[in-house]
C-alpha positions in Angstrom: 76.0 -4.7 61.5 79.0 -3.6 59.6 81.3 -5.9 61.7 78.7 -8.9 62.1 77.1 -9.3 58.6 77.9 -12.0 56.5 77.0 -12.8 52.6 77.5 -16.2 50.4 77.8 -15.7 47.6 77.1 -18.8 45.8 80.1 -20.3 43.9 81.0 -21.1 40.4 84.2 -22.5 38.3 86.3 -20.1 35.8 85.8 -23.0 33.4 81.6 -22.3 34.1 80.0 -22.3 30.3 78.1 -18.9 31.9 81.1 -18.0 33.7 80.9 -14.4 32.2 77.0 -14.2 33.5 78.6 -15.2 37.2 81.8 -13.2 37.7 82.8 -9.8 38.2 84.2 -7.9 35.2 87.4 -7.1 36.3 88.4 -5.5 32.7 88.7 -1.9 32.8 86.1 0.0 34.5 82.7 -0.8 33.7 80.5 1.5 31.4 77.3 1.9 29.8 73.8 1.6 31.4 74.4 -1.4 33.4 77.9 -0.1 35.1 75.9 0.1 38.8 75.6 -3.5 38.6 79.5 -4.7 37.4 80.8 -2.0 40.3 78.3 -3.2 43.0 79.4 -7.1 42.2 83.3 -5.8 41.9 82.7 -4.4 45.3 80.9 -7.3 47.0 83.5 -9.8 46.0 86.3 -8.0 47.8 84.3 -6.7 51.0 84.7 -8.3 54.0 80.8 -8.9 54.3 81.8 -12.2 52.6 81.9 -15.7 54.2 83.0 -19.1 52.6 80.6 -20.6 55.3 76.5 -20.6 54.4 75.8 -21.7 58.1 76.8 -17.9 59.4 75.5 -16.5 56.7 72.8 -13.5 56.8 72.0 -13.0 53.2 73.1 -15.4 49.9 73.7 -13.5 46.9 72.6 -15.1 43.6 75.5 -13.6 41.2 74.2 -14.0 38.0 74.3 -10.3 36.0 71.4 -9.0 34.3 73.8 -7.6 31.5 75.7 -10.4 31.0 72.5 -12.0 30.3 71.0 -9.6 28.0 74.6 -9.6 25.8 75.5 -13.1 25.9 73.7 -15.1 22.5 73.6 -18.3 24.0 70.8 -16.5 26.5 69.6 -12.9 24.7 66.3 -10.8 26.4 64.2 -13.0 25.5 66.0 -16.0 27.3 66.8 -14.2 30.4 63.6 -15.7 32.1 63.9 -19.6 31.8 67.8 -18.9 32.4 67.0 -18.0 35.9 64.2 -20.4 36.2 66.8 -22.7 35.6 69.6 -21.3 37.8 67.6 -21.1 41.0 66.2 -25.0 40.2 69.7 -25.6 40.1 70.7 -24.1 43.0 67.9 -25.7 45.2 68.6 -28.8 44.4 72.5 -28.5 44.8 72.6 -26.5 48.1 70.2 -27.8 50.6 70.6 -25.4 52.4 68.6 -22.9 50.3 65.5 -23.9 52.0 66.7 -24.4 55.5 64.8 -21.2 56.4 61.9 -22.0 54.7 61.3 -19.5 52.4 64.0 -18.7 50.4 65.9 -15.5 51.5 67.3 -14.2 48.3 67.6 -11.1 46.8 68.5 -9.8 43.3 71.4 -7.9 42.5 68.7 -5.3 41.2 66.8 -5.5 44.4 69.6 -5.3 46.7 70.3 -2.2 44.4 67.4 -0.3 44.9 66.5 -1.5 48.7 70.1 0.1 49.1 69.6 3.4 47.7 66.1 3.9 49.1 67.4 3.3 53.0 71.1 5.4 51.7 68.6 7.7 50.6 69.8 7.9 47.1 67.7 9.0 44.4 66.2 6.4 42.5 63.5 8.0 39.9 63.5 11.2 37.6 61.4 13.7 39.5 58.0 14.3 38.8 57.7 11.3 36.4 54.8 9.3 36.4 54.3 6.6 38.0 54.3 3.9 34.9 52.0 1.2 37.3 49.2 3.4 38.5 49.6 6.7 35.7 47.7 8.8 38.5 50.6 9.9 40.6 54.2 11.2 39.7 57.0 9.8 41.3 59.6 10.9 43.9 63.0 10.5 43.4 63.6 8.9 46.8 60.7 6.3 46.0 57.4 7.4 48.6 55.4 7.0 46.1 56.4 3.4 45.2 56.3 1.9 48.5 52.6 3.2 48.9 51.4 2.9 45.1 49.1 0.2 45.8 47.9 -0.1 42.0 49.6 -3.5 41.5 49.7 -6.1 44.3 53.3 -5.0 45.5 51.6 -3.2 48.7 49.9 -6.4 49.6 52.9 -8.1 48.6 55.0 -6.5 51.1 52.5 -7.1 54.1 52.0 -10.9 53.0 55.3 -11.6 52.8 56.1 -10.5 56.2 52.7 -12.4 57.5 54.2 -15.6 56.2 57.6 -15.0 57.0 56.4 -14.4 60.6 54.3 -17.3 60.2 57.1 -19.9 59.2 59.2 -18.5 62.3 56.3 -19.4 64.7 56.0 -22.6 63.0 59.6 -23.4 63.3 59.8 -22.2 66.9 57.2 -24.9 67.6 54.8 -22.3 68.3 50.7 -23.4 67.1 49.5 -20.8 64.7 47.1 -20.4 62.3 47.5 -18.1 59.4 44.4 -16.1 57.7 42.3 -17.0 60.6 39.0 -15.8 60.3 37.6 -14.3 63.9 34.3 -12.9 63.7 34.4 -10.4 66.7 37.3 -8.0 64.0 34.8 -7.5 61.5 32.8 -4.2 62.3 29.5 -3.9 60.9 30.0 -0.3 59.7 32.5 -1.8 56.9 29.9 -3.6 55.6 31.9 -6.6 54.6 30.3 -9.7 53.3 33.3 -12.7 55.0 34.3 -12.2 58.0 38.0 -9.9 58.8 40.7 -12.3 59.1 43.2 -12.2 62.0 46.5 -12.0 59.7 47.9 -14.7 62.1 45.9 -16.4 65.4 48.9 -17.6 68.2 47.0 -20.6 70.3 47.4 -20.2 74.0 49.8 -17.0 73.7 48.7 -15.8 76.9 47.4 -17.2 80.2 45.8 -19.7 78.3 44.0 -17.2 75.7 44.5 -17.0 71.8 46.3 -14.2 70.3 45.7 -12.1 67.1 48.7 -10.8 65.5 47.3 -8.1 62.9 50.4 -6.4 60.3 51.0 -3.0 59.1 53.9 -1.2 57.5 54.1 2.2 56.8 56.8 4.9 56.3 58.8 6.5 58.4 58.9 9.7 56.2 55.0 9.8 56.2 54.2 13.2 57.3 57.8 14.1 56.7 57.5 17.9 55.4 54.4 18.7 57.9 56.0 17.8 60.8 59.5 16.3 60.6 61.4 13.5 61.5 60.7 12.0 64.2 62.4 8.5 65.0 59.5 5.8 65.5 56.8 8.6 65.2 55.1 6.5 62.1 55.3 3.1 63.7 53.9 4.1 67.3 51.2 6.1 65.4 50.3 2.9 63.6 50.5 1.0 66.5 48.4 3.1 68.4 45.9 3.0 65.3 45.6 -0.7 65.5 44.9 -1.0 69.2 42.2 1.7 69.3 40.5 0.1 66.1 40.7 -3.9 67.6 42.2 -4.5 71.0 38.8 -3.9 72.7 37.0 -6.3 71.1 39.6 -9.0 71.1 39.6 -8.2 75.2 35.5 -9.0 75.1 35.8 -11.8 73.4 38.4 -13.6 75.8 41.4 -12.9 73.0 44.6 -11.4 73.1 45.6 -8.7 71.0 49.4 -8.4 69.2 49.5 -5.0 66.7 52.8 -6.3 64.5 53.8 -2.5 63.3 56.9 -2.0 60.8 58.0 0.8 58.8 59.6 0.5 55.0 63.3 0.9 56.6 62.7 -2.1 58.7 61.9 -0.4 62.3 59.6 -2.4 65.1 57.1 -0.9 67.2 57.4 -1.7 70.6 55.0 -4.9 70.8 56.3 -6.1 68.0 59.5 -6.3 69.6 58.4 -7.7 72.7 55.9 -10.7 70.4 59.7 -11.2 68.7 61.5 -11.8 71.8 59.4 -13.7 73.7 59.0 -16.2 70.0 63.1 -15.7 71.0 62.6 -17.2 74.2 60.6 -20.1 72.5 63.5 -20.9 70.8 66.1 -20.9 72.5 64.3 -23.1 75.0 63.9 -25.6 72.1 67.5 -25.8 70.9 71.0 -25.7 72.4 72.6 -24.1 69.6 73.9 -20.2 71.2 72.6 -18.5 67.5 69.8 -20.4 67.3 67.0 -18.2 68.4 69.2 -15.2 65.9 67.2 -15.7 63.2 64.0 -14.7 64.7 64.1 -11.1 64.0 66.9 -10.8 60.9 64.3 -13.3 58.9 61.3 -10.4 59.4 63.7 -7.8 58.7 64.9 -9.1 55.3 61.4 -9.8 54.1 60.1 -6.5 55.2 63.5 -5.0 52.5 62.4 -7.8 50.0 58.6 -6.7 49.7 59.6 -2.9 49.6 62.8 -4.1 47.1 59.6 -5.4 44.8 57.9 -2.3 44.9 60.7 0.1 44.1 62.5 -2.5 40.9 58.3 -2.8 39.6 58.9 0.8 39.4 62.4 1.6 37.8 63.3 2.5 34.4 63.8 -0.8 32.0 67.1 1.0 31.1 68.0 0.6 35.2 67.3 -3.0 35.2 
């Protein structure tokens, strides 16, 4: 990763009228509250992550700062809002290839912040502060709690994110899915639900013929951390084997495949979601002749499984961190 990553970061002019909102502050060394986000943006500009060419790109990097914003009259607090509106309006229109992956893979400086720290490990919250979404729990300083607060829709963010994401690669590999796909053989009566459970995405003739049902879950790898230790893939296999005690048999009765999709918060795959990704690999690279065409099967999931659990941890942080 550290030799094959690559990040645009969209250009600007010196002579830009919002120059200062786009480029570094090379002036001194940066102070005050919002000094993370001048050094991480000093930093980027002179890594070697960098490309000049979007088409072997991994991740584009919108470069507008947040302080800049907040300082600069023409724009204020208040303004900061429509400003971006604006921007990424802007930018769509001007760089087509924006949406060439269908949803837009972007990422905040403050969200590439905080996903950073959280998988560095690097504490982002006062301990023992409460949580200022749900006001029942206190935080952690390595964010746990946020990534399973599920008070505001940021936990079902996170999962529907990744369901779509998954379900614009399928699309785009020509494969027939159907997202949201209500099946009524996964609703158990004991649940006592009143519309029938949903297959998070149905695959049409996945296997010898038979539909499959793709069902989602994330959890965290440190789940059960200080009872039992670390155990690499411990959470995700656990979860996995969760979702094929709970539906597999049914989905066998009823002439069905069944695919548990099981990630955890630092971006690990359980092994059949692995093997679903490869073989939607396969799909691809059957269907193009380009030699990195089937690469953005799995580094699409990944960055939308970071981007739900970057939305989680910034919904959380201190205004004064923003």
């Amino acid at each position: 990763m550290n030799k094959t990553m690559k990040i645009y970061i969209y250009p600007h002019t010196k002579t830009d009228p919002f120059a200062n909102v786009f480029f570094p502050n090379n002036d001194g060394l940066p102070g005050g509250n919002y000094a993370s986000e001048s050094y991480f943006k000093i930093a980027l500009s002179l890594s070697h992550f960098v490309t000049q060419d979007p088409s072997e790109a991994d991740l584009f990097f919108l470069p507008f700062s947040i302080a800049c914003m907040r300082h600069d009259k023409r724009i204020g607090v208040d303004g900061i809002k429509d400003f971006i509106k604006d921007y990424l309006f802007s930018i769509s229109r001007k760089y087509p290839f924006w949406n060439r992956t269908g949803l837009g893979q972007c990422m905040s400086a403050v969200e590439y912040q905080a996903i950073l720290k959280y998988r560095l490990m690097i504490p982002l919250f006062p301990d023992d502060d409460p949580c200022p979404v749900c006001r029942k729990c206190c935080l952690d300083s390595f964010g746990e709690h946020a990534v399973h607060c599920k008070e505001l829709p940021g936990f079902k963010y996170r999962h529907d994110l990744v369901r779509d994401v998954l379900y614009d690669v399928l699309k785009r590999a020509g494969i027939s899915a159907k997202k949201e796909a209500p099946v009524n053989f996964l609703t158990d009566p004991l649940e006592g639900r009143s519309t029938l459970r949903p297959a998070d995405i149905l695959v049409f003739g996945w296997e010898g013929g038979k539909h499959a049902c793709v069902d989602l879950t994330g959890v965290s790898p440190l789940v059960g951390l200080r009872d039992h230790g670390f155990v690499a893939g411990h959470a995700i296999t656990k979860a996995e084997a969760g979702k094929v005690a709970k539906h597999e048999k049914a989905c066998i009765e009823n002439q069905h495949v069944f695919v548990p999709f099981a990630f955890d918060t630092f971006g690990a795959l359980a092994p059949d979601a692995v093997r679903f990704l490869k073989r939607v690999q396969q799909v691809v690279s059957s269907n193009t002749a380009h030699v990195k065409g089937q690469n953005f099967v799995f580094s699409r999931v990944g960055f939308a499984i970071q981007k739900g659990v970057a939305a989680q941890l910034v919904a959380r942080l201190p205004t004064i961190s923003l």
